[in-house]
C-alpha positions, 0 to 999 in steps of 0.5 A: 781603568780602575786604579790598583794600588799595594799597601805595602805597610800590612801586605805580607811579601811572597817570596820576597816580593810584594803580591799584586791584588786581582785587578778590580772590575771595570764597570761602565757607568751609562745613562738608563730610564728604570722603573723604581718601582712597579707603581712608579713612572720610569726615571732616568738613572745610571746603571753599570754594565759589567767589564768586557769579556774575552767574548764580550762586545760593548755596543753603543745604543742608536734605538730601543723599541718599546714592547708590551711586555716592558709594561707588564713587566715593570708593573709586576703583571708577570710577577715580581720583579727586582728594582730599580729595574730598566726594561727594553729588548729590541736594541739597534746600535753599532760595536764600539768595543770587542773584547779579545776573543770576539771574532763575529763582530768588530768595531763599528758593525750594525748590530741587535740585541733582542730578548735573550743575552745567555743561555747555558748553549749545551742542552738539547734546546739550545743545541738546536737553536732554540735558545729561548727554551734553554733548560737551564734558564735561558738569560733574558735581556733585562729582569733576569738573573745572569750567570753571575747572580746579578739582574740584567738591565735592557736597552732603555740606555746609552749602552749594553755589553753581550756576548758576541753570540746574542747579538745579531747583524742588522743588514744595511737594507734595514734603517736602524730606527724600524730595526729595532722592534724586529727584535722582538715583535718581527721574530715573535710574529716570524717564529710561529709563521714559520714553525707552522708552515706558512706559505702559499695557499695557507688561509691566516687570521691576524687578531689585532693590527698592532706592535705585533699584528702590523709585523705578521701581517707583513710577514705572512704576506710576504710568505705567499699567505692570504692574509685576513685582519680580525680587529675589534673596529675597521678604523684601521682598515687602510692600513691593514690592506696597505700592510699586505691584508686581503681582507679586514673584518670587525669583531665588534660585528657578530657577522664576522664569527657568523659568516667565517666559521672553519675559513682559516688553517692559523690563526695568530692572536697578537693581543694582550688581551683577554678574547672569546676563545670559543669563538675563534676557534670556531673560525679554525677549519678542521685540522687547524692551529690557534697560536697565541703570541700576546700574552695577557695578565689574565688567565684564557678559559677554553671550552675543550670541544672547541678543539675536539669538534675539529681537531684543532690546536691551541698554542702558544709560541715564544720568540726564536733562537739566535739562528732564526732572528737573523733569519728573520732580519735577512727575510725582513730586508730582503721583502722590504718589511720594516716596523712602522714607528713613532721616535720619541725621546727618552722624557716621552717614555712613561707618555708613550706607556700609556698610549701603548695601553689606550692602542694610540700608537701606529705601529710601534714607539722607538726611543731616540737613545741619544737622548737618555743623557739629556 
């Protein structure tokens, strides 16, 4: 607790008595990783994470996943970004403090952060769970302006402190570790699976088996989906089908577009990567749904009859609200579905960045945040 003191010799007296100044905030001081730059590898810091609220909890950080988007972001490939700027929005850990009006979690209890800390939670988006979509600025987990003005700061530290309703609660069938990125590449394969409807007797291509397709393809499988991988290469084939694929085809293989054509209802392209468009819109059967959840630097050039032709959609989907995250981790530990991970230590961040960009990673890298102090 910060100390508060009267200077009695210029302080006027009110009242015949002294007045006592607004207590000063108090800020928690913890060790982070930050990028200080976007040209620049990610260096260990300190940053401050504000006092805790009325409806605050203060969670000491067991894991944070790396997620593609971190990369993009502090790169400025999204656009620019405030620095020194600490990324990471797939946090395990557990309550070490409540504030005083908290009544969803206590002291102790396992617990998430993903990419959303505050929404305006009264419009129309927010109202029916769809926080991420708020129409008043939805408040990201880091690189976002809070309500107080300041820039948020994410899960590549020792601690964070949210609002008791943006943390959801990891059930005890989910290690912490393969927890953490369902916080973000489990609820943004989960959301469009769901959103369009995907069950038994629905035909799904999975593009890519990486953070993101490793996640969907568990997903839709368990979803009761026949579940097809289009990757560039069957190097990871095994994987695929251990994962829950019924089939695995290369798209390196002019084959595969050739002997597939209107074989799918969704599609779910998970990579951050510029693809042929046309091509696999081309797999889509009449009526059918493209959705695109990786999100690539570039720009995607679609040609319109390839959507006219078969009544097809092209679409794109976010993460989900608070609601359906929890949704998604209950669903997750009740199929047994998990992220598979590599747990690095915070000095393996930046080696981690650029194995994420050469695909040298399976499935997913989790930092160890006991080791952001060291």
């Amino acid at each position: 607790m910060a100390e508060v003191g009267i200077d009695t010799g210029s302080a006027r007296k009110v009242d015949g008595f002294y007045p006592i100044p607004p207590e000063e905030p108090v800020m928690t001081r913890v060790h982070a990783y930050a990028a200080p730059s976007e040209a620049a590898p990610l260096e260990k810091t300190v940053i401050e994470r504000r006092e805790l609220g009325a409806h605050d909890i203060l969670i000491d950080i067991a894991f944070a996943g790396i997620c593609h988007s971190d990369i993009h972001t502090v790169r400025g490939d999204w656009g620019p970004q405030s620095y020194p700027l600490a990324p990471g929005h797939e946090i395990a850990g557990t309550v070490a403090a409540v504030g005083s009006d908290v009544t969803r979690h206590s002291v102790g209890d396992r617990v998430g952060v993903g990419c959303l800390v505050n929404s305006c939670g009264e419009c129309r988006n927010c109202e029916r769970g769809d926080e991420q979509f708020c129409s008043r600025g939805a408040v990201f987990t880091y690189g976002s302006t809070d309500r107080d003005g300041s820039i948020t700061q994410g899960g590549y530290s020792e601690q964070v402190v949210v609002t008791e309703s943006f943390a959801v609660r990891i059930p005890d069938a989910l290690a912490l570790d393969v927890a953490a990125p369902l916080l973000c590449a489990g609820i943004t394969t989960y959301s469009p699976l769901r959103h369009w409807n995907v069950g038994p007797g629905s035909r799904v291509a999975v593009v890519g088996l990486g953070g993101l397709g490793h996640m969907a393809v568990q997903i839709a499988h368990a979803l009761g989906a026949e579940v097809t991988v289009l990757s560039q290469t069957l190097n990871k084939k095994d994987d695929g089908l251990r994962l829950g694929a019924d089939h695995y085809y290369a798209t390196s293989d002019p084959e595969t577009f050739a002997s597939l054509g209107g074989s799918f209802d969704v599609i779910l392209n998970t990579v951050s990567a510029v693809v042929d468009l046309r091509a696999y819109l081309g797999l889509l059967d009449v009526g059918g749904s493209m959705v695109c959840v990786g999100a690539p630097a570039e720009p995607l050039p679609v040609q319109v009859m390839s959507l006219i032709g078969g009544r097809r959609s092209l679409a794109g989907s976010n993460i989900g609200g608070i609601r359906e995250t929890q949704e998604m981790l209950d669903f997750c530990a009740e199929h047994g579905i998990a992220s598979e991970i590599e747990v690095i230590t915070a000095a393996q961040i930046n080696e981690a960045y650029d194995r994420v960009l050469a695909s040298d990673v399976r499935y997913r890298f989790v930092i160890d945040a006991s080791t952001f102090a060291d």
